[in-house]
C-alpha angles and dihedrals in degrees: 000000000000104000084055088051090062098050100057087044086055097044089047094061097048087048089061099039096049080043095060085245100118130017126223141184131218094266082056094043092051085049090057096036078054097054093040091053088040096059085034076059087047096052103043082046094058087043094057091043087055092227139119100175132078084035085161094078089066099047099093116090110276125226133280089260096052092046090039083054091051093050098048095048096063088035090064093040094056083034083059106051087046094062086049096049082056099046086048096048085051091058086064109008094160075090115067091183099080085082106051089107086052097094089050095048099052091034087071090048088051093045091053088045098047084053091061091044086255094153107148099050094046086054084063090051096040084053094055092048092042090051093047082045086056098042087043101054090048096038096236113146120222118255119229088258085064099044088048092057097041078060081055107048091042094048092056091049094049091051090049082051095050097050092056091052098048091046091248125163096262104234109205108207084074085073100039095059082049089052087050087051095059102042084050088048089053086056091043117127102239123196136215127264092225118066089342087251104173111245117219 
């Protein structure tokens, strides 16, 4: 069928382009990252609906509340395993290392939210993983003030998250305390993994 169709076209493209064979820019990436969380849409909807016939029926592009549903779901769920890289690396912060995942976690999160126009949100995003790149290419651990502000800023943008998903009035104040977060986290002291010395 139809909906079939789209899948192995889908799967076709992102075989040439992970294969070198066709190269593509980030209009063309988000095109394909569409497609990918609209058919994601397609299948949990067959699954709730409890059928596997007539598939034909779902093929056509669904709406912007069906696709904004897809891509906020993995968005949470990405959004989910970051926050517990980072509890996890609390527990213990004298290892920056923990969180070297942490830029490819939230940069899925980024990438969802960018395809929902959800710009502002993904800047805060892009601010935390820019700040743990940074820490992690000089080595530098993060001190509890900063912790506590990456929370911060993670918890605004989940609620922000939540809010769309639910349907909720989005109150923007949620994001910008999570705004204020991430400049402050940028102005944080940070000290260094080995012997915790505080660097000026």
């Amino acid at each position: 069928g139809e909906l079939v169709a789209r899948i192995r076209g889908l799967a076709r493209n992102l075989e040439l382009i992970a294969s070198g064979g066709s190269e593509a820019d980030d209009k063309q990436l988000m095109s394909q990252a569409e497609e990918l969380l609209s058919i994601d849409a397609v299948l949990a909807s067959l699954v709730q609906s409890g059928t596997t016939a007539g598939t034909d029926q779902w093929a056509p592009m669904l709406g912007r509340r069906d696709l904004l549903d897809a891509t906020l779901r993995e968005a949470r769920v990405e959004l989910a395993r970051s926050k517990e890289t980072i509890d996890h690396f609390a527990k213990d912060p004298s290892d920056i290392g923990k969180l070297r995942d942490i830029p490819s976690l939230i940069g899925k999160v980024v990438g969802a939210l960018r395809i929902v126009s959800e710009n502002e949100a993904a800047a805060v995003l892009d601010g935390i993983s820019a700040q743990i790149q940074r820490n992690l290419d000089s080595g530098l651990s993060l001190v509890p003030g900063q912790l506590e502000l990456v929370a911060r800023a993670l918890s605004g943008v989940e609620l922000h998250i939540d809010s769309l998903c639910e349907e909720q009035a989005v109150h923007g104040d949620m994001l910008k305390q999570a705004q204020k977060a991430v400049a402050d986290l940028a102005k944080a002291p940070t000290i260094a993994t080995s012997g915790w010395a505080v660097v000026e």
